[in-house]
N, C-alpha and C positions, 0 to 999 in steps of 0.2 A: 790093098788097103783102101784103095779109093775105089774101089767095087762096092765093100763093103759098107763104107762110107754112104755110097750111093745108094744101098740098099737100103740104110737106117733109116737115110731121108726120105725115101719112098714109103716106108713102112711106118715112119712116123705120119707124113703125108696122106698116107690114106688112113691112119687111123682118124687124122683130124678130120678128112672130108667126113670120115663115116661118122661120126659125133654130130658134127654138124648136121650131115645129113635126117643122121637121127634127133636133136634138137627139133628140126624144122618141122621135121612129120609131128611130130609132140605137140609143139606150138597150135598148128594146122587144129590136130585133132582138139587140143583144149579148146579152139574157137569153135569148130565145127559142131563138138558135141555137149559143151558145154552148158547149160542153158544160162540167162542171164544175162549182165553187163549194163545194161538198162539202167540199174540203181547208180552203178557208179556215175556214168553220163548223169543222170539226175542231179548227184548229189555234187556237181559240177558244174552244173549250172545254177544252184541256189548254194554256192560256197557264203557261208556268212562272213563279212570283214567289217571291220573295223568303223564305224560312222565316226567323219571326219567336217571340222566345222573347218573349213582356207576363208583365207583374205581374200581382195581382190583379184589377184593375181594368182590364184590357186595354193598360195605359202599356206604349208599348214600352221594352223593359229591350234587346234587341238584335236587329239583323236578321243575314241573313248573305245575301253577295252570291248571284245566281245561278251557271250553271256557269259560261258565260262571262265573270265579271268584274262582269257587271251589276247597280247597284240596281233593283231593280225590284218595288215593295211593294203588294201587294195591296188594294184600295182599292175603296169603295162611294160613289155618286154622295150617296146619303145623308149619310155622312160627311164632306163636305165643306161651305165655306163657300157657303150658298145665291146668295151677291150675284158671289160668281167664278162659279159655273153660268151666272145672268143675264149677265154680261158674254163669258162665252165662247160661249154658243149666239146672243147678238147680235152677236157680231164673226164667226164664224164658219161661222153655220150657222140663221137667222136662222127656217127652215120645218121644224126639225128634229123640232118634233112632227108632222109631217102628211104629211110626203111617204117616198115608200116607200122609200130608202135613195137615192136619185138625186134631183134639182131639178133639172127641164127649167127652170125661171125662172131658178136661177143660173146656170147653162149657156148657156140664151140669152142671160143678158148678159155672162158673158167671154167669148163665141164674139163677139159685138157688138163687146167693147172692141178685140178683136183686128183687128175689119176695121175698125174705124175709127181705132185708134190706130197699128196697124200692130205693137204689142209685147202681151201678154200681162201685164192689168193685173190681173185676178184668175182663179183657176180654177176655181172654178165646184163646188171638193171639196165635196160634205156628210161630216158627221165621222162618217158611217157610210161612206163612201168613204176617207177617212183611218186610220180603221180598220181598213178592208181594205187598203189599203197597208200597213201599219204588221206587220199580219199577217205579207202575202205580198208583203217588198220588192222591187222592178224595180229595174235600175238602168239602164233603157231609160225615154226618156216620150217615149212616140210614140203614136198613134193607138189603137195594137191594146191598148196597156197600159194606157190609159186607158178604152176597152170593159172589158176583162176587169177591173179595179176594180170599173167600175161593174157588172157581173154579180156580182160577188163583193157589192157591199153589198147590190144585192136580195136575195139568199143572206141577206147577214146579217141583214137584217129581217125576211125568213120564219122563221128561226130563235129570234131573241132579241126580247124587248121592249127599248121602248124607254129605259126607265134602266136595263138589261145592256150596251146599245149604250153610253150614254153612259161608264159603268164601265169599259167595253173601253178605251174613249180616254184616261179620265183613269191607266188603268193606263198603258199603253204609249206617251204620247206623248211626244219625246225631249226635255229640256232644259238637255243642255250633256253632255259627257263622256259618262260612264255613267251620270247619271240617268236613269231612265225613270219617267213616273208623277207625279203631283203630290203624292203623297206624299212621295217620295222627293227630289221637287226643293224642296218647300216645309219637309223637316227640315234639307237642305243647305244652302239658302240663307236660311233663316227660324229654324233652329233646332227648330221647331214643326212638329204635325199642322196639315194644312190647316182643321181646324174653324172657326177664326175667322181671318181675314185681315184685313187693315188693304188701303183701295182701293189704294194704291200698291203693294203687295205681290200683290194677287188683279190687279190690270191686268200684272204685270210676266208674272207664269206663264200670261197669255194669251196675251202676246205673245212666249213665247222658244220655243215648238213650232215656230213657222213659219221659223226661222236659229236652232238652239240652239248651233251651238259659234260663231255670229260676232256671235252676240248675249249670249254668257257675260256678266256681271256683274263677272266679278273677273278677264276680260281684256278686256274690251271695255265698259267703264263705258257709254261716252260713247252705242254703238250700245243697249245693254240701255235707257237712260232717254232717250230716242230713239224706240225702240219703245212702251216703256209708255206712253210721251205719246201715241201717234200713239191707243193702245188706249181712253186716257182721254177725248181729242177726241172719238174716234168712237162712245163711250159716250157723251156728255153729247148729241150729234146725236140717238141712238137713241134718247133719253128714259129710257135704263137708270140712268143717274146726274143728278143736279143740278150745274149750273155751280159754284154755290157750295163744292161738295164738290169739287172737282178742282184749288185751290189750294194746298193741304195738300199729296194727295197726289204732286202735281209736282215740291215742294218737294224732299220728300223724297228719301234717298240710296239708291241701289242698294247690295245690299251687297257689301261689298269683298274677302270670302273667302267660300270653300264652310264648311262645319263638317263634324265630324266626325259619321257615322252613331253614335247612343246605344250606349254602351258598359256597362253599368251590369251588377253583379253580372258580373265577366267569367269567375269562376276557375266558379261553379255555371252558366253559359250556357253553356262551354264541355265541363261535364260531362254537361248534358241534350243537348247536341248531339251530344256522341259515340254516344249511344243510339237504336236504333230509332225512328222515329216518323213515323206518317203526319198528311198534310193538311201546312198552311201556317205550323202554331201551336202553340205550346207555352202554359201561362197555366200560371205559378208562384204561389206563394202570396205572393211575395216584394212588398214596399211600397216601390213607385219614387220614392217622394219620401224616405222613413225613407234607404233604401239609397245614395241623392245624400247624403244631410245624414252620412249614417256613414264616406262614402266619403272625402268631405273631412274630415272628423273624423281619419284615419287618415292619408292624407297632411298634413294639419297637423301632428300630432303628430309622426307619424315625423320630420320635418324637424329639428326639435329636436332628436333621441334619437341623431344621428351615423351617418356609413356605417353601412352594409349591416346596418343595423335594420331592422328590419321589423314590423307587426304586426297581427293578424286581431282580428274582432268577429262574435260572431254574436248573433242578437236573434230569439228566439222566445216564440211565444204558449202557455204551458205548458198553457191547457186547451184548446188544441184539437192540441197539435203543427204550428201552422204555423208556418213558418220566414218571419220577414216581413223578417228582412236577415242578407246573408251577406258581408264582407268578407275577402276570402283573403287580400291582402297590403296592404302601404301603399298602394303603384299599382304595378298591374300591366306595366305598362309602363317600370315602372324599376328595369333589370336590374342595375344595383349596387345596388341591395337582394334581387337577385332576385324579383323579383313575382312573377312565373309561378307560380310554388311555393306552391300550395295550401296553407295554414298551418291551415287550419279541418280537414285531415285527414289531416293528417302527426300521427305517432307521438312524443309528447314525453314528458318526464319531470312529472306533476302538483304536484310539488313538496308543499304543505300541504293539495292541495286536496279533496281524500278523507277530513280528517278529521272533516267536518259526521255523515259517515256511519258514522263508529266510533263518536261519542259517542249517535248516533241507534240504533245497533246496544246501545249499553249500556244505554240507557235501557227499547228493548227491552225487554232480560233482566231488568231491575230490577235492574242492577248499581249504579246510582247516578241522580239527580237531576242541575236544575240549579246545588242550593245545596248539593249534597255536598261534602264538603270533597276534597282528594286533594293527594300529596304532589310536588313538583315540586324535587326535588334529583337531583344525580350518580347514574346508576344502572346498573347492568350486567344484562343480558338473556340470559345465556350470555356467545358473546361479541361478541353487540351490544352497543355503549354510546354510543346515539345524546346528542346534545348540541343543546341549546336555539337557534338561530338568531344569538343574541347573544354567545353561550357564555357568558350568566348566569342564572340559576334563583332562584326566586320563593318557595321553601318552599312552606307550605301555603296553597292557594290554593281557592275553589272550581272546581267544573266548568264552571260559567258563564264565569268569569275565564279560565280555562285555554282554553276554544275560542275568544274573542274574543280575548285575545294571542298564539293560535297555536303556545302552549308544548308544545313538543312529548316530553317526559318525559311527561307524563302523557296523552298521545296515545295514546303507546305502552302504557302500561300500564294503558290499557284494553281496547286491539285485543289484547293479550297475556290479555285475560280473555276477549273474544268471539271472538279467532281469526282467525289472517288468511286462513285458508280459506273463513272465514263471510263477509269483507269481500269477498275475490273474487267467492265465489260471488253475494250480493247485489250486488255491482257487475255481473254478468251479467245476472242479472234484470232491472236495470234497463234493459238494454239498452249500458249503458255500455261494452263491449267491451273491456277490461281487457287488454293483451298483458305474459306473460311470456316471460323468455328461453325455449325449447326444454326441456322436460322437468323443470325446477322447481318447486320444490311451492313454494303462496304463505310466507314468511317472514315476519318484526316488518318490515324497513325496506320492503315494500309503503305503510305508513301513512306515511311522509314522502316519499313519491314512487318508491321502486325498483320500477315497473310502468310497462308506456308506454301512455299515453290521447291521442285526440288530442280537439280541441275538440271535436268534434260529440259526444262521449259523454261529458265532462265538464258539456257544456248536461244531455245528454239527463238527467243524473244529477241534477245541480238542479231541473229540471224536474219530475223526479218528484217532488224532496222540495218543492217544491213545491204538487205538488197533492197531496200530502197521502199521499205513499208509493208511489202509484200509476204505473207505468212509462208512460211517455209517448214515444212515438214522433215522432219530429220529421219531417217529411213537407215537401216542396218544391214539389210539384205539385198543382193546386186539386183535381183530378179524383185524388188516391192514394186516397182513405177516410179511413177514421175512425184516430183516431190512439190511441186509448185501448182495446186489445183486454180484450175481459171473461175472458177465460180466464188470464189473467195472474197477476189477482191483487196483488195488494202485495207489494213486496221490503221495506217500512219498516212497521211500525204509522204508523199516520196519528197517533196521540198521541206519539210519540216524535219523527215529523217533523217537528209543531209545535213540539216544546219547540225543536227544531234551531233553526229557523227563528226562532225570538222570540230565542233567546241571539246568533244571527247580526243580526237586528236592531240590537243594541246595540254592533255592531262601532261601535268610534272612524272617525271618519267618514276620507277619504282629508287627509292635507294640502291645506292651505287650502279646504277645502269644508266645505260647511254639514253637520247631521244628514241621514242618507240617504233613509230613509223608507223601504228596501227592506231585505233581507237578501243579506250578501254573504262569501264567505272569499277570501283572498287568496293566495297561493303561492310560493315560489322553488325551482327545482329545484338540484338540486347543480351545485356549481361555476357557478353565478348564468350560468346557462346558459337560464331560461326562466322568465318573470314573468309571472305569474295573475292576475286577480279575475272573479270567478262572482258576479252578486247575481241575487235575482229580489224583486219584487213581488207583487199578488194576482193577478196577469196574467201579464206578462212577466218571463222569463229571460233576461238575457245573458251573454257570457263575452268573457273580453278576454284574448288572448294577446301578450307582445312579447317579444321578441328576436334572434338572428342564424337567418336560415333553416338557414346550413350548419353548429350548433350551439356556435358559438366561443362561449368565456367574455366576460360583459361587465361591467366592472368598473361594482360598485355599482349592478345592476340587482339589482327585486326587485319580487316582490310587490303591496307596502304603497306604494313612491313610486315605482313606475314603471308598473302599471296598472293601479292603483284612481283615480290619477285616471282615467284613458281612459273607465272602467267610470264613475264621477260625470256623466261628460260625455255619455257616451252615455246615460244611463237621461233628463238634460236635454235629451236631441235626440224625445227619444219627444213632446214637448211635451206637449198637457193629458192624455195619455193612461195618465197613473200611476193603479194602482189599489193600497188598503191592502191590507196582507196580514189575511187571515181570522181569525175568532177561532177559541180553541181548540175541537177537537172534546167529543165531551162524550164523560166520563169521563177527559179529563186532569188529571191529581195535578200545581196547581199550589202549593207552598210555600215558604213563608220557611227561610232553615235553621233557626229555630227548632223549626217545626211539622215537621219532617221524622221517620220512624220511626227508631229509634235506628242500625236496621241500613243505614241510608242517610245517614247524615248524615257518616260519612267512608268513603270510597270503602276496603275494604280488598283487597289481592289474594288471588288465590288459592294463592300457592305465595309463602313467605317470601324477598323481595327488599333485595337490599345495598342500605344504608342509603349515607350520605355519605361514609364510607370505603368505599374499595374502592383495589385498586391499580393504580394509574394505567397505561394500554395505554400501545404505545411511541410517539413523536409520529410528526403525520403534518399534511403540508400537504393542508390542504382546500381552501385557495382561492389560487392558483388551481391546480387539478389538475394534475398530472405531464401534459405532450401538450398544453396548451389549447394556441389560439389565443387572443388578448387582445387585442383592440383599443383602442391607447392613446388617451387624450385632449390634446389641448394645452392648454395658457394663452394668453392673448392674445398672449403675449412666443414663442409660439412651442415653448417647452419641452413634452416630455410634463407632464402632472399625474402626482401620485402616485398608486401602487397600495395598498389596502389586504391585504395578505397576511396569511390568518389559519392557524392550528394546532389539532391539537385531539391530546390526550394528553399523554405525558412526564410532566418533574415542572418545574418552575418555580426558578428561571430560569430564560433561553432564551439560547443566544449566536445571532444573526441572520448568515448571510454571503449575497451577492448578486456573482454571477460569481468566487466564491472572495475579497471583499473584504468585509470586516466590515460590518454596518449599525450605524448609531448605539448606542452602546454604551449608551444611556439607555433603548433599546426593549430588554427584556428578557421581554416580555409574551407570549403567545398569537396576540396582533395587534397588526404594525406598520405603520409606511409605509414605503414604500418608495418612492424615486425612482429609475426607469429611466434610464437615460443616453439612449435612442433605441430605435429598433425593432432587432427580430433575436431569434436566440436566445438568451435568459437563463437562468442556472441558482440557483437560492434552493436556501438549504440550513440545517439549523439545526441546535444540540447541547443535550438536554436538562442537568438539574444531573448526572444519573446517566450523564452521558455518551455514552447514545442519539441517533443521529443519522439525519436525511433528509434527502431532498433530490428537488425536483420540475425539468423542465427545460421550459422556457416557446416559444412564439413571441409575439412583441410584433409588432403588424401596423401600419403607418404609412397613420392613415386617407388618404384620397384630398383633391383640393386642395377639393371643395365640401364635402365635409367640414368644414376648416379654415375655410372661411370660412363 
């Protein structure tokens, strides 16, 4: 018996050598004779993948598919997790360091299984044969296609080394759908880069190349954890894993949906992608963890603030100009807010936020201090006769006082001593880009917002005053330069920025937040049509804009309580990353209004201006302007809430009428309330004492039902 025994084993023994044997001469001959291979090498070294825009840090912020539809992400054998490598060259390809792109040894033993099993139990691929497949697909398997593979993988070994080869595969190999690539399949199904796997996760993307669309996860559960098991078994045989290690991971659950490819910074990925650019990659300056924590930041918030609000954050490093987070909309993806609609560089009204830089422009000229005194009552300007935000006035106040409550009378009648030509023109400088209407020389109402800015040059304009006067360019891309040109120069004295900057300090902190620790101004534009706050630090700058993208009036948006909190909350998402603001430069004149020189201690103009009388312009509804749009609010009960309707001129009393019906005979004020019946078009109208009358004509818009709820 054990002769015979002996012989079978021999008999079997040489059949296997002779298989092998003859495999190898096969091999031989398909290289030798075959012409070709050339294209596959080609067609592997211009593999197309995936163009990917990373952060600073190489995080991907977005890919974009290839031409045909495919993910397909670019990927180095390096960067991947070492213990999937070990598990897939042992499940797969077991001699892959040593043999030249062919295994007569796994050849001769699926040519084996086949004559003994009668079916086709393994095939004998090296994944440098897979690769050449994967390459140059057949949709024949027959004889001759399985030659001219295996010529194609000797090709690719004379070509490439051997972790180029492996890279090939982990780029191209398929895993359900359109992923291609373990990158692409391990952000899909894992969320994550392949750098670290967990075993049940690195067995599963071993095993879904070999059936990926009938082995999908999140249609085919049962087959995916099925597979990985079979991967896991065959691993713990190999000695690649421990028995005790593969109870866990069996446990574990396949996951039940794909995810979506990273979306992050969509409104500026979609601006560098419109641009020229060779290779595979973009590296922004942008911080992919800051820009997730802003992102949600923004959809949070908006949530609260009602339809078709919206609103942008931008967050830069003011000494180097880089731009480390860029928020366009709440989400982009949610067209009743309009997302799409770049908000960080659309053209708005700045509302208050330009007047850091008039009182930085006075200080300047040594028009006055921060403990100058200056007067804050009714004033006429020719015939400008701007009015306080409140429409009440504070008498004499200092200048410190007067930029930290935003008073805007004596805003004015300091940019009326430096010139609103002078504001524009250093508003240029800075880089700020200022837009007037066509052919307009700068005017007084430039300084409460009649000029359009959009975000990125409202940053860029803190920024400077920031560092210290110095124009500072805000840059997106790691590879732009230097952000601080020397030929430049200062648009600000660096001592007059500071003083800005310490008075801004002292702004009263947002509702319900603690002291800021940064410097910041706040803004509303006319007809509460666009809410500001701008603060920076000894670092960082940000800017926080809210309101309706397609510019409708929003009642009781502003500034001060609708996005200086945002501005609190984001400068809190920076986490340990706050830096103090600088001390002053040397030769700054800081004093008490005591110690002040006589000629500075109240601001005087330069050309004598009406006092507290003056006579009164004719009235006019300022809010909500004649043409708004207004988006009503409800009550719980379902009613619109009230509107607050304000005036500015006449003479006092007011008689109020709403669709030609009287308003409360008790509101005889400047500002009333008013309750709307419903949406549509309304008409407010008012008669002063001297029998002067207006009147504006409204649309009331009925938010949408997720709105209401």
């Amino acid at each position: 018996m054990r002769d015979e025994g002996g012989a079978t084993v021999r008999a079997v023994g040489g059949a296997l050598a002779a298989i092998v044997l003859v495999v190898s001469i096969v091999a031989a001959a398909a290289f030798l004779a075959a012409p070709g291979g050339a294209e596959t090498v080609a067609r592997a070294r211009a593999i197309e993948v995936s163009r990917e825009i990373v952060d600073r840090d190489g995080v991907l912020l977005r890919p974009f598919a290839i031409s045909d539809g495919r993910w397909r992400l670019a990927v180095n054998a390096d960067a991947v997790d070492s213990r999937f490598l070990d598990m897939l060259i042992a499940y797969e390809d077991r001699r892959f360091a040593s043999h030249a792109g062919v295994d007569p040894l796994a050849l001769g033993r699926a040519a084996w299984q086949l004559v003994t099993s009668g079916r086709i139990v393994s095939g004998g691929s090296t994944l440098t044969m897979q690769v050449a497949r994967l390459l140059t697909p057949r949709a024949e398997r027959s004889l001759a296609a399985k030659l001219v593979q295996m010529r194609d993988a000797i090709r690719l070994e004379l070509a490439f080394e051997k972790h180029e080869i492996l890279s090939l595969y982990l780029t191209l190999a398929p895993y359900g759908g359109n992923l291609e690539g373990v990158r692409a399949a391990s952000i899909a199904w894992f969320g994550r880069e392949p750098r670290r796997l967990s075993l049940a996760e690195a067995a599963l993307l071993v095993a879904l190349p070999q059936a990926p669309e009938t082995r999908r996860p999140d249609r085919n559960p049962g087959a995916a954890t099925a597979a990985r098991n079979r991967v896991l078994e065959r691993m713990v045989a190999a000695g690649v894993i421990e028995a005790d290690e593969v109870a866990s991971a069996v446990a574990a659950s396949v996951p039940a949906a794909r995810r979506d490819m990273p979306h992050l910074a969509p409104h500026l990925s979609r601006l560098v992608a419109a641009t020229a650019w060779a290779g595979a990659e973009r590296r922004l300056t942008i911080d992919a963890g800051l820009q997730a924590r802003l992102e949600a930041l923004a959809r949070d918030r908006a949530a609260g603030l009602g339809a078709r609000m919206s609103l942008a954050i931008l967050v830069a490093d003011h000494s180097t100009g880089e731009v480390l987070a860029e928020v366009g909309s709440a989400d982009f993806f949610d067209a009743g807010r309009a997302g799409q609609v770049d908000m960080i560089r659309a053209v708005r009204s700045p509302g208050s936020t330009l007047k850091p830089l008039i009182y930085g422009l006075a200080f300047e000229a040594g028009l006055a201090l921060p403990e100058t005194l200056i007067d804050d009552r009714p004033t006429s300007f020719g015939t400008y006769r701007p009015r306080n935000f409140d429409f009440a006035y504070q008498g004499t106040v200092s200048v410190r006082e007067a930029l930290q409550q935003s008073l805007n009378i004596p805003a004015i009648r300091l940019l009326e001593a430096v010139g609103p030509t002078r504001l524009v023109a250093r508003l240029r400088r800075a880089g700020a880009t200022p837009v007037l209407p066509r052919g307009d020389a700068p005017g007084l109402p430039v300084g409460l917002g009649g000029v359009g800015m959009t975000m990125d040059g409202l940053v860029t304009l803190f920024a400077g005053l920031a560092a210290g006067g110095r124009p500072v360019v805000l840059r997106r891309e790691v590879a732009a330069g230097p952000s601080l040109p020397e030929d430049e120069g200062e648009f600000l004295d660096a001592r007059a920025a500071w003083l800005v900057g310490d008075i801004l300090k002292g702004t009263p902190p947002a509702p319900g937040r603690a002291g800021a620790g940064f410097a910041y101004k706040t803004g509303t534009s006319y007809g509460f049509r666009d809410a500001w706050s701008v603060g920076f630090d000894g670092r960082h700058v940000i800017g926080v804009w809210v309101g309706r993208p397609d510019g409708a009036s929003v009642p009781g948006l502003s500034g001060r309580l609708t996005a200086a909190p945002i501005l609190f909350d984001a400068f809190e998402r920076l986490g340990g990353r706050r830096v103090p603001l600088p001390p002053p430069p040397a030769g700054t004149l800081i004093a008490g209004a005591a110690d002040l020189p006589p000629a500075l201690r109240r601001f005087e103009p330069l050309r004598p201006i009406a006092g507290p009388v003056v006579p009164e312009a004719p009235p006019t509804i300022v809010f909500p302007p004649d043409g708004a749009r207004v988006a009503l609010q409800h009550a719980p009960d379902g009613r619109p809430r009230p509107l607050v309707v304000k005036l500015d001129g006449g003479r006092p009393p007011f008689q109020w009428f709403a669709n030609g019906r009287p308003v409360d005979a008790a509101q005889r004020r400047r500002s009333v309330i008013w309750q709307p019946d419903g949406s549509g078009f309304s008409t407010l109208s008012v008669v002063d004492a001297d029998g002067k009358a207006t009147s504006v004509t409204v649309f009331l818009e009925q938010p949408t039902a997720s709105a209401r709820r």
